[in-house]
C-alpha atoms as an extended CHARMM CRD file, in Angstrom:
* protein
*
       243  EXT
         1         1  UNK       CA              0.0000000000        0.0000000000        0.0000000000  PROA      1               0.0000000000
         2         2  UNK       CA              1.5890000000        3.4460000000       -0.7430000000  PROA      2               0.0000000000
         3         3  UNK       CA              0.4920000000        6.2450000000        1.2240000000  PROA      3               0.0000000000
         4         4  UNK       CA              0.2730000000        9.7940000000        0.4440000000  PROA      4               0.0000000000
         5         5  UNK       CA             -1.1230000000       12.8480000000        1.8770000000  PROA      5               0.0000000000
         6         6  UNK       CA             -3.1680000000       13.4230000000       -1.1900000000  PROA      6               0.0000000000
         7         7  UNK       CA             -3.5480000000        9.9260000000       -2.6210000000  PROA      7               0.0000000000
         8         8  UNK       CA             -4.0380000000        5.9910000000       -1.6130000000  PROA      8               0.0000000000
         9         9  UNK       CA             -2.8550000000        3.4430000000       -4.0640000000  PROA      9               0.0000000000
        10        10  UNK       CA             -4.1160000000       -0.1510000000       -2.7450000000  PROA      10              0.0000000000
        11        11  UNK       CA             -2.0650000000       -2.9260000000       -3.4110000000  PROA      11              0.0000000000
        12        12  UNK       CA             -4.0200000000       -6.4290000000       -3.9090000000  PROA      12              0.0000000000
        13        13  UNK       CA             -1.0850000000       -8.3460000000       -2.1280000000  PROA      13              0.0000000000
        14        14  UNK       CA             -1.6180000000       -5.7080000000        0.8370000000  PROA      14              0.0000000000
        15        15  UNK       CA             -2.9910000000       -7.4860000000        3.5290000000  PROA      15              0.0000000000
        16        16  UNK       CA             -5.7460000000       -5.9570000000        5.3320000000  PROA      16              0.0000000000
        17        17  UNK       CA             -8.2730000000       -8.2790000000        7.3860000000  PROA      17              0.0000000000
        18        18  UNK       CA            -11.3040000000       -6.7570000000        9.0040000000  PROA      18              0.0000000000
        19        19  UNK       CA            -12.8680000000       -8.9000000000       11.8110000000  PROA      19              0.0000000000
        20        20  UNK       CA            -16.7390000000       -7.9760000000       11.9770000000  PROA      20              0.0000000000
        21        21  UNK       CA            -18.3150000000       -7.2260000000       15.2080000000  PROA      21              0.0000000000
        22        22  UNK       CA            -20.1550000000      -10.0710000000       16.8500000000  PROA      22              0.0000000000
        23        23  UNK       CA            -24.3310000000       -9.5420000000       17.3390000000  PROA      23              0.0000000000
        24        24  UNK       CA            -25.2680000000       -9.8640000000       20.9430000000  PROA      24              0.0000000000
        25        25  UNK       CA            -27.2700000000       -8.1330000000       23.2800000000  PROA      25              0.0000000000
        26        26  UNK       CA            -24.1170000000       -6.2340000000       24.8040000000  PROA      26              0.0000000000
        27        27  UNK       CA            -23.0580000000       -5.0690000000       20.9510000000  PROA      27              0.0000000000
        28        28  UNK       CA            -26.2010000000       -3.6330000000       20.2050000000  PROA      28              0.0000000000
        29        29  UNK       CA            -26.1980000000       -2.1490000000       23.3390000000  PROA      29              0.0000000000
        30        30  UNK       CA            -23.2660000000       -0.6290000000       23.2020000000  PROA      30              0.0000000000
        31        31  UNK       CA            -23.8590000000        0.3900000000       19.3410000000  PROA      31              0.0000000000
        32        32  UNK       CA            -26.6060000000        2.6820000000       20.6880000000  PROA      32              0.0000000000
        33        33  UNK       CA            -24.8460000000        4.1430000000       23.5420000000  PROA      33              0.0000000000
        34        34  UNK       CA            -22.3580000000        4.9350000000       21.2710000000  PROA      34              0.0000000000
        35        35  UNK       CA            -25.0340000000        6.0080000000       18.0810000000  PROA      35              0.0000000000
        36        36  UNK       CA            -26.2150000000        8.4410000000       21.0480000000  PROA      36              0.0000000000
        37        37  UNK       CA            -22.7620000000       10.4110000000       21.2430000000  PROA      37              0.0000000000
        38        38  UNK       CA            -22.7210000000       13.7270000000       19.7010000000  PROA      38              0.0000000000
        39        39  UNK       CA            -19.4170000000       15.0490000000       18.1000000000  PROA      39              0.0000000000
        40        40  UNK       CA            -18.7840000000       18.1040000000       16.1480000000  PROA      40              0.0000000000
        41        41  UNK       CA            -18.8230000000       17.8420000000       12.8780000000  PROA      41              0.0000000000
        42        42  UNK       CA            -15.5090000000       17.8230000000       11.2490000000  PROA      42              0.0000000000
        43        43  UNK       CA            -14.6700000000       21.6730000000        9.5320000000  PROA      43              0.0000000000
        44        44  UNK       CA            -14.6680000000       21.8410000000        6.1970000000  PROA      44              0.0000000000
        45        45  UNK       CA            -11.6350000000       20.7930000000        4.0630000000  PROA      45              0.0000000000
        46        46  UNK       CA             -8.7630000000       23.5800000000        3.8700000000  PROA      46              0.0000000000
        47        47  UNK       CA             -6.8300000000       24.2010000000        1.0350000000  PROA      47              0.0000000000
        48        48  UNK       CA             -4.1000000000       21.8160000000        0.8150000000  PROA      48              0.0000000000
        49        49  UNK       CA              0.0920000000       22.4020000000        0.0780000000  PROA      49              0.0000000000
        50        50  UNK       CA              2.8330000000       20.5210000000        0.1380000000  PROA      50              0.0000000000
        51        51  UNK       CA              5.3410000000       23.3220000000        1.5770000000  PROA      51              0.0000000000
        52        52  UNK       CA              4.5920000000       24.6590000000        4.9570000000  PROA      52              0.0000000000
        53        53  UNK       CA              5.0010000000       28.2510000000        5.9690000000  PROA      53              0.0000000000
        54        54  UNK       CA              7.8780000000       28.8340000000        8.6090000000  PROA      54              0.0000000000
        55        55  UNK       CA              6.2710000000       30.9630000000       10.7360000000  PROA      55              0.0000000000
        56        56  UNK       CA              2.5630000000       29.6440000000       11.0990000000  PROA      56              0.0000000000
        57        57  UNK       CA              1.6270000000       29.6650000000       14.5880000000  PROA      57              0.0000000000
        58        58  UNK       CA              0.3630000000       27.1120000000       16.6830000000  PROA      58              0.0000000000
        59        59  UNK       CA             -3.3850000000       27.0190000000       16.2790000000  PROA      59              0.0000000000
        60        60  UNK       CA             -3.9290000000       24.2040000000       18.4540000000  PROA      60              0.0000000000
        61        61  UNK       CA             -3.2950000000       24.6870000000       22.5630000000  PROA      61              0.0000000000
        62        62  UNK       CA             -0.6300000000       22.1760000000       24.3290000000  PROA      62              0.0000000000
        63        63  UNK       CA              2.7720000000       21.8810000000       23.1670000000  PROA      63              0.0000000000
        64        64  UNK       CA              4.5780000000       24.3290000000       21.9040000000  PROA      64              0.0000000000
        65        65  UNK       CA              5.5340000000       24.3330000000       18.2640000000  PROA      65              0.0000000000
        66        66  UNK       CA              9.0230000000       25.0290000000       18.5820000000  PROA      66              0.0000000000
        67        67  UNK       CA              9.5890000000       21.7350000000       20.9850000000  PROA      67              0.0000000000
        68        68  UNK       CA              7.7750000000       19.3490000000       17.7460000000  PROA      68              0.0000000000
        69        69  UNK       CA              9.4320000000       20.8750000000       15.1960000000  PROA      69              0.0000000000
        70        70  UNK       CA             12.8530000000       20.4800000000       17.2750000000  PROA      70              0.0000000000
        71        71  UNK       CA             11.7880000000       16.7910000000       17.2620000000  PROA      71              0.0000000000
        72        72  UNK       CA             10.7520000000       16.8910000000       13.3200000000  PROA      72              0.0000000000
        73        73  UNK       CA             14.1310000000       17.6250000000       12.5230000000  PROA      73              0.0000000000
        74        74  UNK       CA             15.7280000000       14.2930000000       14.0260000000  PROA      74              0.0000000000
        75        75  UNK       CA             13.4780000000       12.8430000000       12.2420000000  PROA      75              0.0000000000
        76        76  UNK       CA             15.3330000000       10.3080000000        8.9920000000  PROA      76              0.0000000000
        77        77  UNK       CA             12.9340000000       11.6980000000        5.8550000000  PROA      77              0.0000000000
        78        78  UNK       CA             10.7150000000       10.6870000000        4.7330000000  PROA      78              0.0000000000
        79        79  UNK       CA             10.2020000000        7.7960000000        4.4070000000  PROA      79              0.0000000000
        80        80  UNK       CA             12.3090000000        5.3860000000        6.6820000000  PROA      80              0.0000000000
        81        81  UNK       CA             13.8760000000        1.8170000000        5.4660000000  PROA      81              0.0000000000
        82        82  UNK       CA             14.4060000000       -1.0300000000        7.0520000000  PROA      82              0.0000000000
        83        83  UNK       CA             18.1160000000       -0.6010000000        7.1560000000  PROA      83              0.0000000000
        84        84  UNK       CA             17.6560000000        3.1970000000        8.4330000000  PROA      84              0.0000000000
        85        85  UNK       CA             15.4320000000        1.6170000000       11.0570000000  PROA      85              0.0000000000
        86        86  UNK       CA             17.5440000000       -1.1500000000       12.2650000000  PROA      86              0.0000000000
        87        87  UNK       CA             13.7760000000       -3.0870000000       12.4990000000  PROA      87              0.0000000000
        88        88  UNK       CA             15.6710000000       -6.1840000000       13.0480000000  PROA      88              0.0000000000
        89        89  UNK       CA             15.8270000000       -4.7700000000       16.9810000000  PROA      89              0.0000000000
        90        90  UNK       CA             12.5310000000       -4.0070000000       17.1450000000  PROA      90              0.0000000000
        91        91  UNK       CA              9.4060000000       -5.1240000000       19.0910000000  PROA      91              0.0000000000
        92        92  UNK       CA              6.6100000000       -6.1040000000       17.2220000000  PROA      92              0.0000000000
        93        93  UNK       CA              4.0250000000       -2.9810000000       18.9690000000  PROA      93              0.0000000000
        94        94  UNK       CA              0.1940000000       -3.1850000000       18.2390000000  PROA      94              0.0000000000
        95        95  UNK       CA             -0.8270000000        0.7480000000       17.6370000000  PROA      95              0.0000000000
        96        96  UNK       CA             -4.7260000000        2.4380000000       17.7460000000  PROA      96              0.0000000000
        97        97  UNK       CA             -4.5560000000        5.7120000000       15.6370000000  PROA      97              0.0000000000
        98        98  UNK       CA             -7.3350000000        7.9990000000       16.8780000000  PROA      98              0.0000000000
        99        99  UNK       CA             -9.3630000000        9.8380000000       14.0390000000  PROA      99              0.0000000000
       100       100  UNK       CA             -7.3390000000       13.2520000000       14.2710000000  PROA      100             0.0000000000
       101       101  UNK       CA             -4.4320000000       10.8550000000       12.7250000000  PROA      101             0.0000000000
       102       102  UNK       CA             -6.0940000000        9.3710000000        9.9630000000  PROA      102             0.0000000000
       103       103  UNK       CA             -7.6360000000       12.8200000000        9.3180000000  PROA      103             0.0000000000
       104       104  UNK       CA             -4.3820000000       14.9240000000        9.1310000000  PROA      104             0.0000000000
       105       105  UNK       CA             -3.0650000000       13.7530000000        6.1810000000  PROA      105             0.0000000000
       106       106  UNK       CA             -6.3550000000       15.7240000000        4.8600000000  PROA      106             0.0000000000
       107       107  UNK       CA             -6.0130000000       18.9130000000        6.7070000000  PROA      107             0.0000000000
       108       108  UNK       CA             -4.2100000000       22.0700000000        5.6800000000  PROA      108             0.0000000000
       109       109  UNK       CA             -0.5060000000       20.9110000000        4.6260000000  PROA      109             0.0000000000
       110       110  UNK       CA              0.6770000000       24.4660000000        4.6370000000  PROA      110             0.0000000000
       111       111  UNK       CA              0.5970000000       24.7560000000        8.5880000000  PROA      111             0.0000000000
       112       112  UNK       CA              3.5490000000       23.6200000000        9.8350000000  PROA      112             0.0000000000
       113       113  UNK       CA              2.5430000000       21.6880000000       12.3230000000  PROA      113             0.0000000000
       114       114  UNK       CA             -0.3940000000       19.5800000000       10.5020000000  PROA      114             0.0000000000
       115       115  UNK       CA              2.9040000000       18.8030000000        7.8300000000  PROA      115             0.0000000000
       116       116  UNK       CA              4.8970000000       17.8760000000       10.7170000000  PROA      116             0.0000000000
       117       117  UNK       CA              2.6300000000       15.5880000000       11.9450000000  PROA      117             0.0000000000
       118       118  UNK       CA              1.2210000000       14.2210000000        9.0080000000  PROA      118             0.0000000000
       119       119  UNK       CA              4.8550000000       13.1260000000        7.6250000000  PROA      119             0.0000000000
       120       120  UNK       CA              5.4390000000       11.3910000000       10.9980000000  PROA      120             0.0000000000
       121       121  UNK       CA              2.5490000000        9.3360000000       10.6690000000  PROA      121             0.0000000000
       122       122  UNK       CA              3.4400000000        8.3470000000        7.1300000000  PROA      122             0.0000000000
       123       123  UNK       CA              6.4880000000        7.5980000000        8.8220000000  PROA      123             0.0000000000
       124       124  UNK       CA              5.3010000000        5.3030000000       10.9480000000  PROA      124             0.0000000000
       125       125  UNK       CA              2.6190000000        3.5530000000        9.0810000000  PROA      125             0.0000000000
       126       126  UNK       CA              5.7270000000        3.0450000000        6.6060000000  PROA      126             0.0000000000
       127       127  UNK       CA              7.8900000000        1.2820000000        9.7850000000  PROA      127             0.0000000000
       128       128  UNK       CA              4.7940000000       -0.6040000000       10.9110000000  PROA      128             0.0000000000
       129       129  UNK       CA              4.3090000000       -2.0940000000        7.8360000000  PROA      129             0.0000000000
       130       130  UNK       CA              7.4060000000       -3.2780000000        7.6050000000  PROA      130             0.0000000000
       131       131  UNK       CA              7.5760000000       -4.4000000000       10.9800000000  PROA      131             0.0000000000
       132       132  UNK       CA              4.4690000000       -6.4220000000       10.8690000000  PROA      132             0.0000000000
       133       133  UNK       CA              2.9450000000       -4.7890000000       13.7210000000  PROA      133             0.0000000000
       134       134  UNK       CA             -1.1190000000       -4.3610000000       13.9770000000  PROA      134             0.0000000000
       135       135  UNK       CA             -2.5710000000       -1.3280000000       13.6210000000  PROA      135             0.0000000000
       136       136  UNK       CA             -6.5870000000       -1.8290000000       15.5980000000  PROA      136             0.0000000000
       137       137  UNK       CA             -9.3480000000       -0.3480000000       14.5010000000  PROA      137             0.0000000000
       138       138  UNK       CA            -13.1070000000       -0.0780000000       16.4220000000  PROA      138             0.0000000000
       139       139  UNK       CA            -16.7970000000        0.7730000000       16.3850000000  PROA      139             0.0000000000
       140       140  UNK       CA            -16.0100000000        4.0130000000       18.0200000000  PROA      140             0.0000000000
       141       141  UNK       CA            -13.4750000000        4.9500000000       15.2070000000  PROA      141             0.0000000000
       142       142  UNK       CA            -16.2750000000        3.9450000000       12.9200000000  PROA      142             0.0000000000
       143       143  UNK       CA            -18.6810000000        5.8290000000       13.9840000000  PROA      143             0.0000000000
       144       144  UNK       CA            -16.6020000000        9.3200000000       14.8760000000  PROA      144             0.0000000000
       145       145  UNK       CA            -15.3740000000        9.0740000000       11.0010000000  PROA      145             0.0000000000
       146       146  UNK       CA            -19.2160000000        8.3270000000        9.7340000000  PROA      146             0.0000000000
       147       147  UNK       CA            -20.0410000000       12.0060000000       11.8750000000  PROA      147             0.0000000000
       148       148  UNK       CA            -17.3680000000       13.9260000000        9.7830000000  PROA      148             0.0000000000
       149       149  UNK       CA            -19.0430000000       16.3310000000        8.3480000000  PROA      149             0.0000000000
       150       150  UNK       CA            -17.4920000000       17.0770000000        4.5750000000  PROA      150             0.0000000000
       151       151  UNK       CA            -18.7010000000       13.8710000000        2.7750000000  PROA      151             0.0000000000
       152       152  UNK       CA            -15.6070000000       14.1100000000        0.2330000000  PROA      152             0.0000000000
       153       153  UNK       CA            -13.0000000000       14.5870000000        2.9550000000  PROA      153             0.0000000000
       154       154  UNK       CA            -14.9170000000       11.4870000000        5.1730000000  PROA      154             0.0000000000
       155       155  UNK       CA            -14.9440000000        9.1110000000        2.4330000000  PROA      155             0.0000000000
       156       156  UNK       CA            -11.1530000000       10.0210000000        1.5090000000  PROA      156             0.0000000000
       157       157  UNK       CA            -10.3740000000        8.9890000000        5.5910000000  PROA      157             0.0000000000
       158       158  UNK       CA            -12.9260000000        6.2230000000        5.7100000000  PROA      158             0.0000000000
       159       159  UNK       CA            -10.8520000000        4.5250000000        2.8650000000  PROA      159             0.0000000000
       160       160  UNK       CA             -7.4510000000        5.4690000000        4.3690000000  PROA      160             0.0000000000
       161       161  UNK       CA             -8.6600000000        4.1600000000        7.6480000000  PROA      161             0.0000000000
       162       162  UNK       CA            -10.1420000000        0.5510000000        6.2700000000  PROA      162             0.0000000000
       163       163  UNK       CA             -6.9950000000        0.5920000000        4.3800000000  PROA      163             0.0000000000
       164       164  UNK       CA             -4.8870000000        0.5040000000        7.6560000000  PROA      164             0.0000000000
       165       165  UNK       CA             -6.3460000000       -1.0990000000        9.7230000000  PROA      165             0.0000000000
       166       166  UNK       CA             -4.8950000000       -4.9080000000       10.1490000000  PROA      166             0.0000000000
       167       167  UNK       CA             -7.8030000000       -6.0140000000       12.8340000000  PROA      167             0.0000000000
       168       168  UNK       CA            -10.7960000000       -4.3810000000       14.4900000000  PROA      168             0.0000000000
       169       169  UNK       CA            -11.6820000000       -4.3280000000       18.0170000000  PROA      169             0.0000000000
       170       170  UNK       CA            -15.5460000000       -5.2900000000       19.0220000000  PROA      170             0.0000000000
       171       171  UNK       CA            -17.8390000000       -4.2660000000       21.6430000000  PROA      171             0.0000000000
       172       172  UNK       CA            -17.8970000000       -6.5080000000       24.8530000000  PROA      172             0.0000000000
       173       173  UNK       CA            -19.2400000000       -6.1750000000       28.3560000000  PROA      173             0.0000000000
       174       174  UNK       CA            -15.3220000000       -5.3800000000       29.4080000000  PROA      174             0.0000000000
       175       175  UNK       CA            -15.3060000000       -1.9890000000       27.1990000000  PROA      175             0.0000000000
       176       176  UNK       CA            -18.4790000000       -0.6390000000       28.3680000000  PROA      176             0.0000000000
       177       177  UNK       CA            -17.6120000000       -1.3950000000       32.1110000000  PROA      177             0.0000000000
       178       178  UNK       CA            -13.8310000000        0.0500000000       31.1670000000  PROA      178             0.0000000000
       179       179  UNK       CA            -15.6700000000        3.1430000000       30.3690000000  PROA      179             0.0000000000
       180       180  UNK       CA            -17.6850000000        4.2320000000       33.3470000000  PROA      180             0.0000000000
       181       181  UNK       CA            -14.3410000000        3.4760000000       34.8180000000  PROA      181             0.0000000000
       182       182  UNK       CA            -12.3580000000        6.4100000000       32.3020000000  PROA      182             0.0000000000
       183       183  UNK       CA            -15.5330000000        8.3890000000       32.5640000000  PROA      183             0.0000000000
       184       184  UNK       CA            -14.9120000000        8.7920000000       36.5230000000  PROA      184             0.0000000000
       185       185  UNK       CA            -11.6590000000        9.3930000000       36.0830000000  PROA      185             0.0000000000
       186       186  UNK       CA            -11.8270000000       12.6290000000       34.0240000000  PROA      186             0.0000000000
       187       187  UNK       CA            -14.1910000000       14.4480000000       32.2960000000  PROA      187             0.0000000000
       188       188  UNK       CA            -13.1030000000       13.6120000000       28.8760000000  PROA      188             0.0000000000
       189       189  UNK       CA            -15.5350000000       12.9230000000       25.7960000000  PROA      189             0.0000000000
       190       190  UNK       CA            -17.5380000000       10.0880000000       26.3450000000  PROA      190             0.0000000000
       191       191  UNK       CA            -15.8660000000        9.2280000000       22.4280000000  PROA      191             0.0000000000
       192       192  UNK       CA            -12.4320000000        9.5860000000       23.6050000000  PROA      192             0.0000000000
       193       193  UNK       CA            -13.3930000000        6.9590000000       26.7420000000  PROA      193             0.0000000000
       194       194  UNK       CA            -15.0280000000        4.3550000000       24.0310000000  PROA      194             0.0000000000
       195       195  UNK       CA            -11.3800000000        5.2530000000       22.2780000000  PROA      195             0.0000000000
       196       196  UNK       CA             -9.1190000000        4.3950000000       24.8920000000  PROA      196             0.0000000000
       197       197  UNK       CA            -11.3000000000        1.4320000000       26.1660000000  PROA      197             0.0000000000
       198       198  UNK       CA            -11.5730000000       -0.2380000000       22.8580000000  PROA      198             0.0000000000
       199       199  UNK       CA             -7.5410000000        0.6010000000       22.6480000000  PROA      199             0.0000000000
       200       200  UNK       CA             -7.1900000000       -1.0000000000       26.1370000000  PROA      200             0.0000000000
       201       201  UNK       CA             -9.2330000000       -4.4490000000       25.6650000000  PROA      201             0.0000000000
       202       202  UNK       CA             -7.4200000000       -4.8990000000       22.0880000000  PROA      202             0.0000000000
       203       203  UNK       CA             -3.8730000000       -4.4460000000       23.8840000000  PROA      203             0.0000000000
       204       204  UNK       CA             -2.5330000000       -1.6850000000       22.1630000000  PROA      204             0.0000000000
       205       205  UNK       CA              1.2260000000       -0.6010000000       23.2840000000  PROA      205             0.0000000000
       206       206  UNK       CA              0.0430000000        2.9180000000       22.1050000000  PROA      206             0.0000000000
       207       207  UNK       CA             -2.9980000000        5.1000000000       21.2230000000  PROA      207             0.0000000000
       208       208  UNK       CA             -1.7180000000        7.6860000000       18.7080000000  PROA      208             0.0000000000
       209       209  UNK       CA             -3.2060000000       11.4600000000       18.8380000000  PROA      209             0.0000000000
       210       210  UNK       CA             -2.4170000000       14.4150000000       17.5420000000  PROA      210             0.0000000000
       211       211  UNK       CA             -5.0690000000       16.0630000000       19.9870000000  PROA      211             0.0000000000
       212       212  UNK       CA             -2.9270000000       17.6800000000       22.9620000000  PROA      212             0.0000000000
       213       213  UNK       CA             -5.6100000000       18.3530000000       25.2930000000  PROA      213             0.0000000000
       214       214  UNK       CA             -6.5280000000       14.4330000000       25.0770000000  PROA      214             0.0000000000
       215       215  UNK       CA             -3.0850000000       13.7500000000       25.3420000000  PROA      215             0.0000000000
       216       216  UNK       CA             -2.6230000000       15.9880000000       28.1430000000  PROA      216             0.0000000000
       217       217  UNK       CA             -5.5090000000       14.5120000000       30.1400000000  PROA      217             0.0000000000
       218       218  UNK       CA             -4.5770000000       11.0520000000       29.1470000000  PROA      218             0.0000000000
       219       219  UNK       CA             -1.4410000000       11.8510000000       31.4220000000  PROA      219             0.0000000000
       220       220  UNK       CA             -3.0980000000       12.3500000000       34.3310000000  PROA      220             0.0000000000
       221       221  UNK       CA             -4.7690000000        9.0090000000       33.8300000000  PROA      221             0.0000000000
       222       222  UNK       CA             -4.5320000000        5.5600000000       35.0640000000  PROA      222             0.0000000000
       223       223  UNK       CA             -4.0190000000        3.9140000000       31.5080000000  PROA      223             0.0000000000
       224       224  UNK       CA             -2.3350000000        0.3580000000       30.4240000000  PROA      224             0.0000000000
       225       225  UNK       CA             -0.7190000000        2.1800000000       27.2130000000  PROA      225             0.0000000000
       226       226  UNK       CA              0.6380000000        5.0180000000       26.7930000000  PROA      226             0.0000000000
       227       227  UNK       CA             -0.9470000000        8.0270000000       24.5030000000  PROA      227             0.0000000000
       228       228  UNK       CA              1.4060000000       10.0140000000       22.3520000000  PROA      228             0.0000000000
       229       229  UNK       CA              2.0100000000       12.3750000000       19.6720000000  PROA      229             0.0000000000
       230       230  UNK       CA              3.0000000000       10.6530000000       16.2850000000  PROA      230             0.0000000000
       231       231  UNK       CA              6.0090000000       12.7110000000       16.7830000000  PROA      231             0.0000000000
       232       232  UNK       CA              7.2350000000       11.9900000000       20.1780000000  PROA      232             0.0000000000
       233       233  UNK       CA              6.3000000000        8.2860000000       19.1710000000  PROA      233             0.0000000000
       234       234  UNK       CA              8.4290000000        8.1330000000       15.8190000000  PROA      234             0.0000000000
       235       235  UNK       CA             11.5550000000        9.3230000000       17.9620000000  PROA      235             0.0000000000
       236       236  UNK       CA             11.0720000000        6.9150000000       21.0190000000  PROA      236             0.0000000000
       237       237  UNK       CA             11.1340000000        4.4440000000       17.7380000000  PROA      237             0.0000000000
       238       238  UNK       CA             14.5100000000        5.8860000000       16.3490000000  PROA      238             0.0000000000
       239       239  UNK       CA             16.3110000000        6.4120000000       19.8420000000  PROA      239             0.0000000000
       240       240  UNK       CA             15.5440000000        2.7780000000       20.2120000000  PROA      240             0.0000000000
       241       241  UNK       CA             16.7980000000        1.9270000000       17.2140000000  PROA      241             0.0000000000
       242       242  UNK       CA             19.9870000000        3.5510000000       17.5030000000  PROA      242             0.0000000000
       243       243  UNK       CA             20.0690000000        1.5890000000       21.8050000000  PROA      243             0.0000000000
């Protein structure tokens, strides 16, 4: 599969498997309370580039640009190999990408943040693949991508995302009791509870986000993964690499 912010070419010999959720009374259950979740609608599409500017600011509260881009520079371009990787040393990791990710290769490549981010998650996507590791998908990532609100831009990520994807998580009594539990520890979106449930009962090493404030309140939490930036995950990746 080759990946590009602008285009998806699907390989037949690409393996992608999609496990469909089981019926039972907990599913449906859970389909509703989830159904019953309002989201904002996604904005509209921006006008995409493929140069950023150098001095857009940092439209989005949490870290500050200048510490990312410090970290984007470390960063091997683009598109890492095997042998730039050393993946012979690494783990195999099982990663949940929340919709923000599969969304910014869509958003407004000009801003140099969005770029930033949106080459480090080609980046790793790129690694994964070659790693083998599984990248989980869910009913809650369903759903939040069926809410986006610009039908060109959701079908675009709704392809991207079923193109990932190398499982899917279902629904089971575990998730929905996991939740209540998030949903007492913080005051999160109810969404962003289903996300990090759904990422805890399918084992994920890491939820990916390029969301600060969820990042930021994630922690504060009591999780059983960690939550990153694709950034600050793609250089844990190299400094291991280089260990």
């Amino acid at each position: 599969m080759l990946i590009s912010p602008f285009f998806i070419v699907h390989s037949p010999s690409t393996p992608c498997s999609l496990t469909s959720s089981q019926s039972s009374d907990t599913g449906q259950h859970s389909m509703a309370t989830l159904a019953k979740l309002g989201n904002k609608a996604s904005p509209p599409v921006r006008r995409q580039g493929t140069i950023p500017r150098q001095h857009s600011p940092n439209s989005e509260t949490g870290q500050p640009l200048a510490d990312l881009f410090s970290l984007f520079l470390q960063i091997p371009h683009f598109h890492a190999t095997l042998k730039e990787c050393k993946l012979e040393y690494f783990i195999k990791m099982r990663l949940y990408f929340d919709v923000c990710c599969y969304s910014r290769l869509y958003d407004d490549q000009t801003q140099v943040k969005i770029y930033m981010e949106s080459e480090a998650i080609l980046n790793i996507l790129n690694i994964s693949k070659q790693n083998h590791d599984e990248i989980v998908g869910s009913p809650a990532l369903d759903l939040e991508i069926d809410q986006i609100g610009n039908i060109e831009k959701r079908e675009k990520i709704k392809y991207f995302y079923h193109q990932t994807i190398t499982e899917k998580s279902d629904y089971t009594e575990d998730v929905f009791n996991r939740v209540k539990e998030l949903s007492e520890q913080t005051n999160i979106k109810k969404l962003d509870s289903f996300h990090l449930s759904f990422a805890e009962n399918s084992n994920a090493d890491i939820l990916l986000t390029t969301d600060s404030r969820f990042e930021k309140a994630c922690s504060k939490m009591n999780l059983k993964m960690k939550v990153m930036n694709p950034i600050k995950y793609l250089m844990e990746v190299f400094n291991d690499s280089d260990n």
